[in-house]
C-alpha positions as CSV (number, residue, x, y, z in Angstrom):
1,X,58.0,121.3,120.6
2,X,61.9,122.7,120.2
3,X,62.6,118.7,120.9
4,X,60.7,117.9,118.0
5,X,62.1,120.6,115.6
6,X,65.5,120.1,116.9
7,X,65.0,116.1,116.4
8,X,63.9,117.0,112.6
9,X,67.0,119.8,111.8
10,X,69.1,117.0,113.0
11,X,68.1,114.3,110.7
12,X,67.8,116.6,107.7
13,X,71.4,117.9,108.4
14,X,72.5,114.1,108.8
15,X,70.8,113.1,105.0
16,X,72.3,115.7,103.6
17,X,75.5,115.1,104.6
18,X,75.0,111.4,103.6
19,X,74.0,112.3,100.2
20,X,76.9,114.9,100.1
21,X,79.5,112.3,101.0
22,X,78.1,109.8,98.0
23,X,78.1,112.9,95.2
24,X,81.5,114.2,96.3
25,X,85.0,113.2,94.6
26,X,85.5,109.8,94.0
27,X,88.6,109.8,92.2
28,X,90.1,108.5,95.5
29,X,88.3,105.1,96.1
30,X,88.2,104.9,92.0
31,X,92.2,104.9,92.5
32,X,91.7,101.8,95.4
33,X,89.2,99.8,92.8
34,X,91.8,99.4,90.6
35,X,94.0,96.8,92.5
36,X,93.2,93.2,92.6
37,X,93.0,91.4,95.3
38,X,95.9,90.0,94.6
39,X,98.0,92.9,94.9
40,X,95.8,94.4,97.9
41,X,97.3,91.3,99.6
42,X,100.8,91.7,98.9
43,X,100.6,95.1,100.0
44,X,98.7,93.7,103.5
45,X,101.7,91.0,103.7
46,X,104.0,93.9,103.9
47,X,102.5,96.1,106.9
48,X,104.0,95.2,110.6
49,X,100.3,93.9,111.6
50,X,99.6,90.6,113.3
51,X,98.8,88.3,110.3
52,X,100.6,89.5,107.9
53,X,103.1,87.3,107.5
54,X,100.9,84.8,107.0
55,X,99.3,86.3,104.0
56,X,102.8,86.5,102.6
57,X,103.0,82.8,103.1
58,X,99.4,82.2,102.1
59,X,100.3,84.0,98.4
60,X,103.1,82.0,98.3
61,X,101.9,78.7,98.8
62,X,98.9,79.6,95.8
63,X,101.8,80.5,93.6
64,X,103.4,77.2,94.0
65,X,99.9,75.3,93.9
66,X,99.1,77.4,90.5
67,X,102.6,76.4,88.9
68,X,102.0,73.0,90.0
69,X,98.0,72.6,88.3
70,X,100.3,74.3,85.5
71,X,102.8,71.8,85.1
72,X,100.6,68.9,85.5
73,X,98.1,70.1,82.8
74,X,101.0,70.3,80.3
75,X,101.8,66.7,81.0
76,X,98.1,65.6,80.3
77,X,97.9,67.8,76.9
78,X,101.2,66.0,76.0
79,X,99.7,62.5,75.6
C-alpha cells in the first residue's frame, strides 16, 4: 500500500514539475529563437569541436554557390 501511494506522490510531483518548467521564464530560449540558422552556424563553425571547421567551410562554399546563381541570373535578365 506505501508502494502504491509513494508510486502516485512521485508521479504527481514529476507533472508538476513538468508543467512548472513549460509556464516558467522563457525570455531565455525566446532570446535563442531569434538567430537563424545561419548565424547558429557561424557561431558552431567557431567552437573547438570536431566538425566545426567543416561547417565554416560548408557556409562558405553556399556563399560562393549563392553569388554564383546571382551572377548568372543577371546575365539571363540582361538578354
Amino acid at each position: 500500500m506505501y508502494k502504491t501511494i509513494s508510486m502516485a506522490a512521485l508521479a504527481a510531483l514529476t507533472i508538476l514539475s513538468v508543467g512548472c518548467d513549460f509556464m516558467g521564464d522563457t525570455s531565455a530560449s525566446n532570446a535563442a529563437d531569434t538567430l537563424t540558422r545561419r548565424q547558429k552556424n557561424e557561431i558552431i563553425s567557431t567552437l573547438p569541436i570536431p566538425g566545426a571547421r567543416g561547417v565554416g567551410r560548408a557556409l562558405d562554399v553556399s556563399d560562393r554557390l549563392g553569388e554564383r546563381a546571382q551572377r548568372h541570373d543577371s546575365l539571363a535578365g540582361a538578354r
